[in-house]
C-alpha positions in Angstrom: 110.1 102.5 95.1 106.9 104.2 96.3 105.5 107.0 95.2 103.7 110.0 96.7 100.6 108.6 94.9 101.5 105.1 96.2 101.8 106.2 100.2 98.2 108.5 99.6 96.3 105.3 97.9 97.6 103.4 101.4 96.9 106.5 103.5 93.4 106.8 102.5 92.7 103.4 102.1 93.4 103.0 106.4 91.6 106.7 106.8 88.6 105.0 104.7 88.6 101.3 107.0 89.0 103.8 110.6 86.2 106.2 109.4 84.2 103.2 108.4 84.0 101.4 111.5 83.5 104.9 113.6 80.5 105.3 111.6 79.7 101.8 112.3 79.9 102.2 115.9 78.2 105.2 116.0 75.3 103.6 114.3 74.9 100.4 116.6 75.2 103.2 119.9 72.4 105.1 118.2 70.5 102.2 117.5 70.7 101.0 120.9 69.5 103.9 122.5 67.0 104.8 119.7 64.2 103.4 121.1 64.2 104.4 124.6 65.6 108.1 123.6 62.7 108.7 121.8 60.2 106.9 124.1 61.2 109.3 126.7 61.1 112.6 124.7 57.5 111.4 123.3 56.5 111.1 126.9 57.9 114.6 128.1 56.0 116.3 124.8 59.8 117.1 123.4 58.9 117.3 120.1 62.0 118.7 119.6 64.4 116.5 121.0 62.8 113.4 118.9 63.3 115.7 115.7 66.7 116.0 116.8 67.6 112.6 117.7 65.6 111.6 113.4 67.9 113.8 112.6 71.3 112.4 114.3 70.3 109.2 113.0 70.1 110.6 109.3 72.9 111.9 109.2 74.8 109.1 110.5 73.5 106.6 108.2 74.2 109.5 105.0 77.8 109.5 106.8 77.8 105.6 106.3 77.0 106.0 102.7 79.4 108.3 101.7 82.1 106.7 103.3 81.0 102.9 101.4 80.8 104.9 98.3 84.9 106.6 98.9 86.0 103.2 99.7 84.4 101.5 96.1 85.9 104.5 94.7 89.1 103.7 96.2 89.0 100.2 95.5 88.2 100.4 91.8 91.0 103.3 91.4 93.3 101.2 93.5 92.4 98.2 90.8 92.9 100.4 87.7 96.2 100.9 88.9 96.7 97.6 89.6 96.3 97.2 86.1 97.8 99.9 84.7 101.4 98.9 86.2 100.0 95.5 85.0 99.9 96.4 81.6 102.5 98.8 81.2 105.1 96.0 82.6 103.9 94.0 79.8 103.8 96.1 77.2 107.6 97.0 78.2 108.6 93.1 78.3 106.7 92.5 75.2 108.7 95.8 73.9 112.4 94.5 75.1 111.4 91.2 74.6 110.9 91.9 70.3 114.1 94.1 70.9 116.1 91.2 71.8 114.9 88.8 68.8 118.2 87.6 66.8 118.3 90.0 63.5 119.0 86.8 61.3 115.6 85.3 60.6 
């Protein structure tokens, strides 16, 4: 049966992989474009504009970053409670199991 906590791990895990490669595809559009975006602002004297197009390019690799770091966080919760069901299950068969041992020993 799944839980709530079940459906939220799955649920986040896809949000995680989708923001992931949005991030990813922003990045190789930016990196694309990088170079001649900020050619022509130097040319036109837009200070500005190649500030601003640094600074899209910052935060889009920070965004990257974070997102990596949620999913290891997600993975390694994910794992915990992989081994937490693990081990309780085991702990219950090795309980019923010693509760099933014939009394005359």
């Amino acid at each position: 049966m799944l839980t709530l906590e079940d459906d939220f791990m799955s649920m986040a895990s896809d949000a995680f992989s989708q923001m992931r490669l949005l991030a990813e595809g922003a990045i190789t559009l930016f990196e694309d474009e990088a170079d001649i975006l900020c050619r022509l602002a130097r040319d036109a004297d837009k200070l500005e504009a190649q500030l601003a197009f640094n600074d899209i390019g910052a935060a889009l690799y920070s965004f990257r970053s974070h997102i990596k770091k949620l999913q290891e966080l997600h993975h390694k919760a994910a794992l915990q409670e992989s081994l937490g069901v693990q081990e309780t299950e085991a702990k219950t068969n090795a309980f019923v199991d010693s509760s099933q041992e014939p009394e005359n020993r």
